[in-house]
C-alpha positions in Angstrom: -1.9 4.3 -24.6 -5.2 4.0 -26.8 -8.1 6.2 -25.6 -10.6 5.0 -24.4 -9.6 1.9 -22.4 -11.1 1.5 -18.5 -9.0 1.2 -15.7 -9.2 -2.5 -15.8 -8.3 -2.8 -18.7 -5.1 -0.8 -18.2 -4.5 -2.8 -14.7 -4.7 -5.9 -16.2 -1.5 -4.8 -18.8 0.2 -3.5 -15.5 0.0 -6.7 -13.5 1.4 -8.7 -16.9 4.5 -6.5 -17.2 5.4 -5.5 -13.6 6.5 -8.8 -12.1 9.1 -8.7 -14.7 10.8 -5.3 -13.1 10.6 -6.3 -9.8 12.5 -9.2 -7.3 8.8 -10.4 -6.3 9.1 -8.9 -2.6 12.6 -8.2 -1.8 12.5 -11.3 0.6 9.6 -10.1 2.5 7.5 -12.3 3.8 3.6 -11.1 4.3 4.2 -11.0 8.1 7.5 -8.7 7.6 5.5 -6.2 4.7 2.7 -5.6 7.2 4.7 -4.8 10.1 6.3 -2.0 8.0 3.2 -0.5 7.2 1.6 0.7 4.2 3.9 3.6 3.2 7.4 2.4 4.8 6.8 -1.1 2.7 5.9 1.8 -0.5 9.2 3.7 0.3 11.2 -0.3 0.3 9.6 -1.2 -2.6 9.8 1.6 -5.0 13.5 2.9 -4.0 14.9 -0.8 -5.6 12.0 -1.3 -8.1 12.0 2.3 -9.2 8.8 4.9 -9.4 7.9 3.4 -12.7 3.8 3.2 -13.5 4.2 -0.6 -12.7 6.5 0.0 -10.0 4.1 1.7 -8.1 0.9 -0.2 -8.7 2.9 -3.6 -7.7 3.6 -2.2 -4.4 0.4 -1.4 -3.7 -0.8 -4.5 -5.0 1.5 -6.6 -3.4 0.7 -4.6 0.0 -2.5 -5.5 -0.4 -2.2 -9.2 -1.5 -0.8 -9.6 2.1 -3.6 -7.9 3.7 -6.2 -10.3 2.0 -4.1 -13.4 2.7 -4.4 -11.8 6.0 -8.0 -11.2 6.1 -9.2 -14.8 4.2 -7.5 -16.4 7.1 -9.4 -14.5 10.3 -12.6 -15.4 7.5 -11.8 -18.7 7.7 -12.4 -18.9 11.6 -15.7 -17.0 11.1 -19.0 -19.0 11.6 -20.1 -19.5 7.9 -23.3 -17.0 8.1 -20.9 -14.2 9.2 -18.2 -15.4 6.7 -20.8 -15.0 4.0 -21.8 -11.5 4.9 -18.4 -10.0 4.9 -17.1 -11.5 2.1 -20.4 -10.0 0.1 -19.8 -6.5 1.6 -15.8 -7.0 0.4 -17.2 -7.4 -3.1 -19.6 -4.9 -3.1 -16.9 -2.4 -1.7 -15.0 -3.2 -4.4 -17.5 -2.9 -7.1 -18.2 0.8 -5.8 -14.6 2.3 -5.7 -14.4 0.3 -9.3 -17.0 2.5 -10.2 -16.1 5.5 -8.2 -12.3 5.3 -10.4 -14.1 5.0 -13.8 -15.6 7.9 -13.1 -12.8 10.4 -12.4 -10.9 8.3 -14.8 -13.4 9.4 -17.3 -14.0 13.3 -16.2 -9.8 13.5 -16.5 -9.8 11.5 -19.7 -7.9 8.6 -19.0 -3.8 7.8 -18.7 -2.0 5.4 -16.8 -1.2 8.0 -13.3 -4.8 5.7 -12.3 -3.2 2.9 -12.3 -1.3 3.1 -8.9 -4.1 5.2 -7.5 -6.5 2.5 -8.3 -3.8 -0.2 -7.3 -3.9 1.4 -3.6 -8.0 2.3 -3.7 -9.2 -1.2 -5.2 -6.2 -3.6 -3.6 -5.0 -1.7 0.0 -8.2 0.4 1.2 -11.4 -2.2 1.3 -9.0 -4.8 2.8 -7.3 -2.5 5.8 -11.3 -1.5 6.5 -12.3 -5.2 6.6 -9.6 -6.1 8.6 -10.8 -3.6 11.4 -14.3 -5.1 10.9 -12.8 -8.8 11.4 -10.9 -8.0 13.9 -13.3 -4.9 16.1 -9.6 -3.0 16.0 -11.4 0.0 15.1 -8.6 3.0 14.0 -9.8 6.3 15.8 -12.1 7.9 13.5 -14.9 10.5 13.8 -18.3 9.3 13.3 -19.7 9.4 9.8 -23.2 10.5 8.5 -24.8 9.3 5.1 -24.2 12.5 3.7 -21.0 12.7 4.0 -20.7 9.7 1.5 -23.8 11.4 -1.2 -22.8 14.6 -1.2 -18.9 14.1 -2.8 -20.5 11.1 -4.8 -23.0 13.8 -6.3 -20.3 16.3 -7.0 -18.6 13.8 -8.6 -21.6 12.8 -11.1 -21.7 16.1 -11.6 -18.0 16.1 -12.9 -19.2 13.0 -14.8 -22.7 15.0 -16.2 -20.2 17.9 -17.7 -18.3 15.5 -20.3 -21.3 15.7 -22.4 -19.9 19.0 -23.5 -16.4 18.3 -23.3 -15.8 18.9 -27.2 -12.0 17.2 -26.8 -12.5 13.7 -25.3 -16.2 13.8 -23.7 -18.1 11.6 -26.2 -15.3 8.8 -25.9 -15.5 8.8 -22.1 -18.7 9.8 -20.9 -20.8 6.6 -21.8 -18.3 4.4 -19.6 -18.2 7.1 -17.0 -22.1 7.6 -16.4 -22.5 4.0 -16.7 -20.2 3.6 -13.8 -21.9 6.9 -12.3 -25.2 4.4 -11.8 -22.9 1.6 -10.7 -21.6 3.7 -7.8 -24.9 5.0 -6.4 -26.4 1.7 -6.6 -23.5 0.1 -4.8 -23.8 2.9 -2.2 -27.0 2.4 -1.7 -26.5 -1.6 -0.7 -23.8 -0.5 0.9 -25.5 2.1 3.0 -28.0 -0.2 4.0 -25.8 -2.9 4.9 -24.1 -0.4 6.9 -27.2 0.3 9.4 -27.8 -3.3 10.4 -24.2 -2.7 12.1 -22.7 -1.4 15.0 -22.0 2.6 15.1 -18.2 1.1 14.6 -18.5 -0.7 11.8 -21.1 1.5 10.3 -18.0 4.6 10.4 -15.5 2.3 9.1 -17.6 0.9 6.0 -18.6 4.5 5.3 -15.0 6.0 5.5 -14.3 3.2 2.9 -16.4 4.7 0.7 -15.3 8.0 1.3 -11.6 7.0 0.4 -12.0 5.9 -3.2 -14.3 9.3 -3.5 -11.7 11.6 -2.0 -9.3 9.8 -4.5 -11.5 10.4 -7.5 -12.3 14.0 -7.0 -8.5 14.9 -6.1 -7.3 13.6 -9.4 -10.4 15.1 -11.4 -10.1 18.7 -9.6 -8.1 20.0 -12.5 -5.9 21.5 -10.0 
């Protein structure tokens, strides 16, 4: 795979070649994959698809295609005001784990293992947290501070800030990767303050949403 290319980029080649080495579903409707549960409908999918690239990211993508058909239909019943507003902070979650994938993506140097990863982070994650937020089915969770979400975004810049010495792929990656660096913290910044015009609730599960696509980032760029 060419150097160089974004994670989009590379997702958009997944999605046109896994639908041909899969059987869709398996006969599962949306109801039926949800009821199993993130990992169990994983474990179905992969064991008769195989633990190819595409393999993976189509489960994770078709996990999560049933959790937005999900979630558009509770927005649908929302007065149109609220509708509006959580189908902006959807986007905008989005747009920062985008970001936040591009950057570790670019601080590893690329390959397709961030497909899946960004499969689950982009597709599974901002969904299941907007679904507790339609819904006030809050998961237990322990309350979340700002910092939490800066301080591993920083490191993470900081990942992104050492490519510009990274003699064997740095000047390829680092433009896309500290463009997406400025992305992120202006995302998390909306996102913040969106966050404090909302119950303590809602304010702990947008900021754990954060949190996951950053935890996923600095995992796969520890070098460990």
């Amino acid at each position: 795979m060419k150097r160089g290319l974004g994670i989009c980029i590379l997702a958009l080649f997944v999605a046109t070649i896994s639908g041909a080495q899969s059987d869709g579903t398996y006969g599962k409707s949306d109801a039926e994959i949800l009821a199993m549960g993130e990992d169990h409908w994983y474990h179905f999918f992969t064991e008769r698809a195989g633990e190819s690239t595409a393999s993976m990211s189509e489960a994770y993508q078709l996990f999560g295609g049933a959790l937005q058909r999900r979630n558009d239909k509770l927005l649908a019943k929302q007065k149109k005001e609220l509708r509006k507003k959580l189908e902006t902070l959807k986007v905008h979650l989005r747009k920062f784990s985008s970001a936040v994938l591009e950057m570790g993506y670019g601080v590893t140097g690329g390959g397709t293992i961030w497909i899946p990863v960004s499969a689950r982070a982009m597709d599974v994650v901002p969904e299941a947290h907007l679904y507790e937020i339609l819904t006030g089915k809050y998961g237990k969770r322990k309350g979340w501070v700002v910092s939490q979400v800066t301080k591993p975004l920083n490191e993470l810049d900081s990942r992104v800030q050492s490519l510009k010495n990274e003699e064997a792929f740095g000047k390829e990656y680092y433009p896309r990767a500290n463009d997406s660096s400025k992305v992120a913290k202006s995302e998390l910044q909306w996102l913040i303050s969106y966050a404090r015009t909302t119950p303590r609730k809602t304010s702990d599960c947008i900021l754990e949403c954060c949190f996951e696509s950053l935890k996923t980032a600095l995992e796969m760029s520890s070098g460990e």
